[in-house]
N, C-alpha and C positions, 0 to 999 in steps of 0.2 A: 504494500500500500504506500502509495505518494504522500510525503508530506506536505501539506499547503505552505503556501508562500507566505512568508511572514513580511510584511509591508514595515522597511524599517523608519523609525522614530525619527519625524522632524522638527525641527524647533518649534515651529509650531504646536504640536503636540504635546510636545511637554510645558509648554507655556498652559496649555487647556489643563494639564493632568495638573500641575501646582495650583492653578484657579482654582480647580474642584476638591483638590486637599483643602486649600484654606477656607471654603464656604463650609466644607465639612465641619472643620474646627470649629468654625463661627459662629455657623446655626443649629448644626446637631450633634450638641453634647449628649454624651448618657449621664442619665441620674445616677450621682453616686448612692441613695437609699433605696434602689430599686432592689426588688427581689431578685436572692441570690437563685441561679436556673440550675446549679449543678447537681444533681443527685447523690454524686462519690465526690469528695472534697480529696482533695492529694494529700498524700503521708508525707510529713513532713518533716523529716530528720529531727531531733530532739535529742541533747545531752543525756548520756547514761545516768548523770546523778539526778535530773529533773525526772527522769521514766523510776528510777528507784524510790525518790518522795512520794510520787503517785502512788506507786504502791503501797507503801509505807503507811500513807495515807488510808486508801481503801480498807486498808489490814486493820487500821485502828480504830475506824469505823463500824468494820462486820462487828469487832471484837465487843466494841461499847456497846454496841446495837445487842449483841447476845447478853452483857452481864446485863443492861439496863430488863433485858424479856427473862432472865434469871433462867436462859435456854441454854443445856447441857449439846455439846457436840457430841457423833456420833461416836468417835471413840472415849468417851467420859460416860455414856450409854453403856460402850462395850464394857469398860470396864468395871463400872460396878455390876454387869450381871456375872461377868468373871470372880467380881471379889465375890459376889453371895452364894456362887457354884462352889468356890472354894472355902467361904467358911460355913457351908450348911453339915447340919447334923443330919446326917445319912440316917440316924433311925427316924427320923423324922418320913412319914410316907408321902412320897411324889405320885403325882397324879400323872396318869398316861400321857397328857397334854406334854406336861413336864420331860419326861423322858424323848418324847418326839421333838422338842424345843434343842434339847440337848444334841441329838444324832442328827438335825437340821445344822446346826451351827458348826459341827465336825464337819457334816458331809462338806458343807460348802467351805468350807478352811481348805480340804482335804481335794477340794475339784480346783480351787486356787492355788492349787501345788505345796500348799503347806505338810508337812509329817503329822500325823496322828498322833504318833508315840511324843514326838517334841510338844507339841498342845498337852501330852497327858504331863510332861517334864513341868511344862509352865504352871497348868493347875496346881501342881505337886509344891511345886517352888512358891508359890503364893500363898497356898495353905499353910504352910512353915511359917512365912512371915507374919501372916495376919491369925494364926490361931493359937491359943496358947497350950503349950506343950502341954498342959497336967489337962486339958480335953483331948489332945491327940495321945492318948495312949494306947498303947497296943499298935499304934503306926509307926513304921517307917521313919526316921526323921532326914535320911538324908536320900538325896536322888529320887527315884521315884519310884514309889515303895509300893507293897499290895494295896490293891483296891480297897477306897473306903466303904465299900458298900456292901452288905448284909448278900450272900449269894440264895437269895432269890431269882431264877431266871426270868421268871417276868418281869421284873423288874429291874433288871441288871443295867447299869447305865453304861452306856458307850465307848467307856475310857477306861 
């Protein structure tokens, strides 16, 4: 395909094309208050330690915003059902609910690649800390020792 002829630029012409820039200028300005048309605004480089205050920010925010709603996070959740697993008195009788709550919470450890036996280490290791030796007796005190619970199969919990 032929390229058309390009008719070049005579003085003339550019004397017309500087007329029509400066009537531009003259008579139609844009509103600098008009409304912004872009939908995606551009990212705009910003210092590492401004992007860190933000954060810093936000962080301190969520945080107030929880103490002010006196809202437990979910591992603060986790761990006091952990602490109450590990100081319950096993002759104490659990309800089926109970037991299924328990092998819920392994299975899903255990589908997230977590060990079983390491979860049954941690319960072990918590109960140490938080139960007082003259009620753990007859257990284990160190590592992690036979099961606390009464060998009832029905009732057998998971660990």
């Amino acid at each position: 395909m032929a390229k058309p002829l390009r008719r070049q630029l005579t003085p003339e012409d550019v004397d017309a094309i500087a007329e029509m820039d400066s009537v531009r200028g003259a008579y139609f300005q844009r509103d600098p208050d008009r409304p912004d048309s872009r939908f995606v605004k551009p990212r705009r480089r910003r210092p590492v330690e401004v992007i860190k205050a933000q954060q810093r920010l936000r962080t301190a925010r969520w945080r107030s915003e929880m103490d002010r709603r006196r809202a437990p996070t979910v591992a603060e959740v986790g761990m006091a059902l952990a602490t109450a697993l590990a100081t319950t008195n096993w002759s104490d009788t659990l309800t089926g609910a109970d037991y299924d709550l328990l092998r819920r919470a392994l299975d899903d450890l255990q589908a997230r690649g977590f060990s079983i036996d390491e979860a049954r280490r941690t319960l072990r290791r918590l109960r140490i800390k938080l139960v007082d030796p003259g009620d753990r007796q007859g257990e284990e005190s160190r590592g992690c020792g036979p099961p606390v619970w009464q060998d009832d199969d029905e009732r057998k919990l998971p660990f």
